[in-house]
C-alpha positions in Angstrom: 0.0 0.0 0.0 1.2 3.4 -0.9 1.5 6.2 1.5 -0.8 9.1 1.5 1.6 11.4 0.4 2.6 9.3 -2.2 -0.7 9.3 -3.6 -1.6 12.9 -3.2 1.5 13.5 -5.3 0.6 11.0 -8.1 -3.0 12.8 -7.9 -1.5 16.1 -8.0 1.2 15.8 -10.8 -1.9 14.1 -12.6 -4.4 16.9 -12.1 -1.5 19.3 -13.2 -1.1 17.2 -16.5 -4.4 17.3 -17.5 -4.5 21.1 -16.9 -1.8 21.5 -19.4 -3.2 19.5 -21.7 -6.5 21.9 -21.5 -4.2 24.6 -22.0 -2.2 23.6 -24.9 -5.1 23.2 -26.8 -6.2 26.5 -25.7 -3.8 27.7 -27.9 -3.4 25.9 -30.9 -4.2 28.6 -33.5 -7.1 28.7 -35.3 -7.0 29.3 -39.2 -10.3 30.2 -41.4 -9.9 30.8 -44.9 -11.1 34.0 -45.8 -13.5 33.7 -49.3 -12.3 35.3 -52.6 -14.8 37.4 -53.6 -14.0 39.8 -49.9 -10.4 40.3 -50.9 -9.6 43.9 -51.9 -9.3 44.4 -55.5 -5.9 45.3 -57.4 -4.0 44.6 -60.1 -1.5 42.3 -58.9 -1.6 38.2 -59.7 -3.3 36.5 -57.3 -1.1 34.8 -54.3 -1.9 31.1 -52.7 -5.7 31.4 -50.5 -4.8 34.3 -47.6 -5.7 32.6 -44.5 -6.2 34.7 -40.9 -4.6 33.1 -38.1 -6.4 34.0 -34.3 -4.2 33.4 -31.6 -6.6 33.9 -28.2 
């Protein structure tokens, strides 16, 4: 049998695990491709999609 503090520290170092986790995902940045027809109009050849990258 383990001792108490033993297992409060695997609990802990778990529950602090999953909280990164929660986190990191948190931050992945989302991406959404922005349609043609609302880019501004100019003269210039047109590039690869333009895409707008939120980072919250």
């Amino acid at each position: 049998m383990l001792d108490a503090y033993i297992i409060d520290q695997i609990k802990r170092r778990e529950e602090e695990r999953q909280r990164m986790e929660r986190e990191r995902e948190l931050r992945l940045p989302l991406e959404l491709p922005i349609p043609e027809e609302d880019w501004p109009q100019n003269d210039e050849p047109k590039e690869t999609p333009r895409v707008i990258i939120l980072d919250l």
